[in-house]
C-alpha positions as protocol buffer text, in pm:
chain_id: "A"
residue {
  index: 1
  type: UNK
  ca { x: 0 y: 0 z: 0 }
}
residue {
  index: 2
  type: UNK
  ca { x: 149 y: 330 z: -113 }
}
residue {
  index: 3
  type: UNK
  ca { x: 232 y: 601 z: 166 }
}
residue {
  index: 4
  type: UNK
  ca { x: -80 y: 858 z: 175 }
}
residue {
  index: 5
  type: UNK
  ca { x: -20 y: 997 z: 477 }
}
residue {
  index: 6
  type: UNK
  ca { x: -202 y: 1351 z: 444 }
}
residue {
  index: 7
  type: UNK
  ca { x: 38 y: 1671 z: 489 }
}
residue {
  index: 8
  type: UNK
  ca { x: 115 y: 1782 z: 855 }
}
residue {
  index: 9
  type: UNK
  ca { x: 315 y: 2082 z: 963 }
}
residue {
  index: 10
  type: UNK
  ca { x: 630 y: 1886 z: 1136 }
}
residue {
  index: 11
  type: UNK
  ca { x: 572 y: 2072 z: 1507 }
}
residue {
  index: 12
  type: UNK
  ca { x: 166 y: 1929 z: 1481 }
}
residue {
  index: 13
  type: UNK
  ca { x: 264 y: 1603 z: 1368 }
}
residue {
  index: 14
  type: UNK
  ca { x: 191 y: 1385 z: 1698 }
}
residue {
  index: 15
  type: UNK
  ca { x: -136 y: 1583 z: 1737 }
}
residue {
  index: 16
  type: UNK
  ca { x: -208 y: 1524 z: 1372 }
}
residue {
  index: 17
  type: UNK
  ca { x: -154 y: 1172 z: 1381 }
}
residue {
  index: 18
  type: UNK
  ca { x: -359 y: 1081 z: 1709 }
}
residue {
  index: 19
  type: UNK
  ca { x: -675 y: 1281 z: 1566 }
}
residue {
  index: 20
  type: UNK
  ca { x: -602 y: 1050 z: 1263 }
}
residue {
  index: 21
  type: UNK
  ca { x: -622 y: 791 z: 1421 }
}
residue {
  index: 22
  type: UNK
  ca { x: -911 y: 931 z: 1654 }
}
residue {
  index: 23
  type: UNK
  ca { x: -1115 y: 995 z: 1324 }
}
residue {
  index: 24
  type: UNK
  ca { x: -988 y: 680 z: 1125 }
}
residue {
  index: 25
  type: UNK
  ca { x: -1109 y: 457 z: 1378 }
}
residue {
  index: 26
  type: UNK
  ca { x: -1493 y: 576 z: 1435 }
}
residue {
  index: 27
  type: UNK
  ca { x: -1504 y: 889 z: 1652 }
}
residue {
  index: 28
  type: UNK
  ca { x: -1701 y: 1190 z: 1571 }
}
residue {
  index: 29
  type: UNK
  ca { x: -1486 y: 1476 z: 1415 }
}
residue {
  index: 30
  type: UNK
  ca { x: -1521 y: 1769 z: 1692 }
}
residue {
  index: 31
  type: UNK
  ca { x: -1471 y: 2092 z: 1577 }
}
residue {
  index: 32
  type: UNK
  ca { x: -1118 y: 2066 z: 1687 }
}
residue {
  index: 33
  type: UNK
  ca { x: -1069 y: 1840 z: 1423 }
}
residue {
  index: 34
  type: UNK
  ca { x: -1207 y: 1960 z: 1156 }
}
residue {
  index: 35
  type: UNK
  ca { x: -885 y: 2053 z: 994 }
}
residue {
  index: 36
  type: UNK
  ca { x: -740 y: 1665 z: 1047 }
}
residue {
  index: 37
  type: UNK
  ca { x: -1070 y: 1554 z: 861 }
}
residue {
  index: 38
  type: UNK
  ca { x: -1086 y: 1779 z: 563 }
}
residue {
  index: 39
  type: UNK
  ca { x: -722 y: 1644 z: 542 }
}
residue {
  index: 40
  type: UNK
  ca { x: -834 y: 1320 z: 551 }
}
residue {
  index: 41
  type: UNK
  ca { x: -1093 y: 1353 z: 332 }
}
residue {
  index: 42
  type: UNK
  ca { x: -874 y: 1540 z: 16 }
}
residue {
  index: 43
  type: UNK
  ca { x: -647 y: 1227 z: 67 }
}
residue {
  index: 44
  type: UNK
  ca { x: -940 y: 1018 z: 3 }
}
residue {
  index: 45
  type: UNK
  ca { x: -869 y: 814 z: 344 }
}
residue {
  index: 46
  type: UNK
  ca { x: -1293 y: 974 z: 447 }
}
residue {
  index: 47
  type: UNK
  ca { x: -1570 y: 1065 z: 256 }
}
residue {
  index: 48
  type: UNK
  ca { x: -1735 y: 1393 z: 381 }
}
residue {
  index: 49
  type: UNK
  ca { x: -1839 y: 1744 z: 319 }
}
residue {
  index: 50
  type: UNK
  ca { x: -1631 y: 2003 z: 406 }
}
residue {
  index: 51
  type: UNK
  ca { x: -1802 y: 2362 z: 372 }
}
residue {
  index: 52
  type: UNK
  ca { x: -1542 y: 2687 z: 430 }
}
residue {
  index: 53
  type: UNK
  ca { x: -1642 y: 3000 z: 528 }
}
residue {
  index: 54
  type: UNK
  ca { x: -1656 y: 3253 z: 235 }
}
residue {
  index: 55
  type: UNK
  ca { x: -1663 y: 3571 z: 427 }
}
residue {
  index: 56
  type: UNK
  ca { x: -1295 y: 3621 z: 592 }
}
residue {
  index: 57
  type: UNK
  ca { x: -1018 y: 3565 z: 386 }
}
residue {
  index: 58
  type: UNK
  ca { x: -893 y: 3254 z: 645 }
}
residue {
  index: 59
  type: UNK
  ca { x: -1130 y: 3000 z: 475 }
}
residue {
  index: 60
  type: UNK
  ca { x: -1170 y: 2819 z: 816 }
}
residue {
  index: 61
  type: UNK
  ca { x: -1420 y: 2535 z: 821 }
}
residue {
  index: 62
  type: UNK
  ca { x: -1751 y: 2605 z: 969 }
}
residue {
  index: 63
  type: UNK
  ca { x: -1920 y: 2288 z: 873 }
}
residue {
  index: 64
  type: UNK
  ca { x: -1817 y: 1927 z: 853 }
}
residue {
  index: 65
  type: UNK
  ca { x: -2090 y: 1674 z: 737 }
}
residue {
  index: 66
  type: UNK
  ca { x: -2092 y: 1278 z: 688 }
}
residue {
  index: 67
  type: UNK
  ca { x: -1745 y: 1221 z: 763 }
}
residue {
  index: 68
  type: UNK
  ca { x: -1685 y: 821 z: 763 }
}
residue {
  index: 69
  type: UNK
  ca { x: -1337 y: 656 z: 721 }
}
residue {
  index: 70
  type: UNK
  ca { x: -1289 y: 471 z: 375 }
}
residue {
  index: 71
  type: UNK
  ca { x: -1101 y: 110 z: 321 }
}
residue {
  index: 72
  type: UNK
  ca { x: -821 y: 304 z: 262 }
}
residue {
  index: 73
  type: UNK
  ca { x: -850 y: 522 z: 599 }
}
residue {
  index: 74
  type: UNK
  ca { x: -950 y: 226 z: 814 }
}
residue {
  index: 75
  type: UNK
  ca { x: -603 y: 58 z: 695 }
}
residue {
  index: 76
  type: UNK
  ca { x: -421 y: 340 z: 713 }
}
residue {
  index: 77
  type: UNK
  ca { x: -506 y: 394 z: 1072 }
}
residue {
  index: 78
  type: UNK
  ca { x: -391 y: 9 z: 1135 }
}
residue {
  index: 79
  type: UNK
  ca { x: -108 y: 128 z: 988 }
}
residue {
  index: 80
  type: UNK
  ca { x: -53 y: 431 z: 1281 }
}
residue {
  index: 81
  type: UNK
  ca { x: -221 y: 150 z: 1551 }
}
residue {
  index: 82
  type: UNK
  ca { x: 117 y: -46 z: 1426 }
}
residue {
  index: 83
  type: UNK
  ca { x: 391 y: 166 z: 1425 }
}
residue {
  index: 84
  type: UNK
  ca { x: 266 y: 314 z: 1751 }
}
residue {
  index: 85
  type: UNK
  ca { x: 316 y: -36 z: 1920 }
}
residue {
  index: 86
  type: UNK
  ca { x: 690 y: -133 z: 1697 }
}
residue {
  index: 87
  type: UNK
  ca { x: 770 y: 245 z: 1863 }
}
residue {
  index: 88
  type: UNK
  ca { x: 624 y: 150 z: 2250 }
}
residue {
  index: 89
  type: UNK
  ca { x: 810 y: -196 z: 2215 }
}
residue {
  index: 90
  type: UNK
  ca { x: 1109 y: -70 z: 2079 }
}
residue {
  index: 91
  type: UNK
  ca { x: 1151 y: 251 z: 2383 }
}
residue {
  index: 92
  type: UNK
  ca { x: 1104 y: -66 z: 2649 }
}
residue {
  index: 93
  type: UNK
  ca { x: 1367 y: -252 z: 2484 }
}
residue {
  index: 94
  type: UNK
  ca { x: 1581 y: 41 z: 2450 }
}
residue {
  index: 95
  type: UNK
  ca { x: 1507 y: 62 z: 2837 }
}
residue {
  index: 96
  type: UNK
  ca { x: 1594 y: -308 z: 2897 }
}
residue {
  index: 97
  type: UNK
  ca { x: 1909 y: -266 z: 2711 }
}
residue {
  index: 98
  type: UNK
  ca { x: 2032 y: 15 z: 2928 }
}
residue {
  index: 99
  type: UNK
  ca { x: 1932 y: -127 z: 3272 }
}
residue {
  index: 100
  type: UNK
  ca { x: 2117 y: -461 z: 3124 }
}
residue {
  index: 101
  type: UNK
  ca { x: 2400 y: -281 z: 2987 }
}
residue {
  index: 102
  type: UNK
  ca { x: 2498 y: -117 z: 3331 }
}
residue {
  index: 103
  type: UNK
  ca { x: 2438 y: -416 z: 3512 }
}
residue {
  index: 104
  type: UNK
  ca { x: 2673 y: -633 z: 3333 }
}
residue {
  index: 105
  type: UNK
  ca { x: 2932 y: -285 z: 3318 }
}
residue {
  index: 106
  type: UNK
  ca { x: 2905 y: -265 z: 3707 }
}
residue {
  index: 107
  type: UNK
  ca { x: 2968 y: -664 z: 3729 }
}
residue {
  index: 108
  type: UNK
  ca { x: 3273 y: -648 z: 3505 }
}
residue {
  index: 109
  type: UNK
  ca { x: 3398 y: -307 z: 3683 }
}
residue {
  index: 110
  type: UNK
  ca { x: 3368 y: -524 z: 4012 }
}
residue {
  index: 111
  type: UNK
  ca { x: 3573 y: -815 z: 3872 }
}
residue {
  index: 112
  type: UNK
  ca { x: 3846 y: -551 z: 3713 }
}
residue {
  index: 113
  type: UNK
  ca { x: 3882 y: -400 z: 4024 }
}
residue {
  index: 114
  type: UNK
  ca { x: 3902 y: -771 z: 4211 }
}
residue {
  index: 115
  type: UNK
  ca { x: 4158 y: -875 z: 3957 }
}
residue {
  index: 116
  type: UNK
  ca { x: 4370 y: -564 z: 3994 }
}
residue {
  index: 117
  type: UNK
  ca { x: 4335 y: -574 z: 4351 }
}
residue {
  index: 118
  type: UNK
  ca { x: 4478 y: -915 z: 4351 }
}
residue {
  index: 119
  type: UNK
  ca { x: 4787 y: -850 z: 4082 }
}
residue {
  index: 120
  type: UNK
  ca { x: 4868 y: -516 z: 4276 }
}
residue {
  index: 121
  type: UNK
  ca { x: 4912 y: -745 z: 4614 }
}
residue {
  index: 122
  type: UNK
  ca { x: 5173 y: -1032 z: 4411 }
}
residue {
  index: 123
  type: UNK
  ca { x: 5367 y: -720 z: 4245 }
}
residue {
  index: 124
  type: UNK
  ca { x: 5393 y: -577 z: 4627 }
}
residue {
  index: 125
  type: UNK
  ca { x: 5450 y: -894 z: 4768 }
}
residue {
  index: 126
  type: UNK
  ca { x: 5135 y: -858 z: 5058 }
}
């Protein structure tokens, strides 16, 4: 499946990609997230109606109507579910690996020091 990720502005990115996933998975677009769904929905991940206001020049959205998630949005967001979870796996391992890695530096540090302890008393003859 290709990569149709919509556009995000890089510093919105996590808060893009959980109200995909919000919307992508069955929730009711709240105002708040009307932005996220008329993104979705000119990706073709939703169908919907998106109706901008005419009368400023910002062309924010005042209406949202019959916003459902497509095939294509309902994979997509088992796509996010996934790399969510390789990500969450992947920080406790990185966790694991550090609490291992220290444990098995203090245990050799301990035997260095045992080992240098015990060559420094034969060279001084104790």
């Amino acid at each position: 499946m290709p990569n149709t990720m919509p556009s995000q502005n890089k510093s919105n990115s996590v808060n893009f990609t959980a109200a995909y996933l919000r919307l992508l998975t069955g929730q009711t677009p709240a105002p708040a997230d009307w932005e996220a769904a008329a993104e979705l929905i000119d990706a073709g991940l939703a169908t919907g109606r998106v109706h901008r206001e005419s009368t400023t020049g910002q062309r924010s959205i005042d209406l949202l109507t019959g916003f459902a998630p497509t095939l294509q949005g309902r994979l997509y967001a088992q796509q996010l579910q996934e790399q969510a979870k390789a990500r969450s796996m992947l920080g406790r391992m990185r966790k694991w690996v550090w609490v291992l890695a220290g444990a098995l530096g203090g245990v050799l540090a301990e035997s260095a020091a045992g080992m240098l302890t015990e060559a420094m008393k034969r060279l001084l003859g104790w």
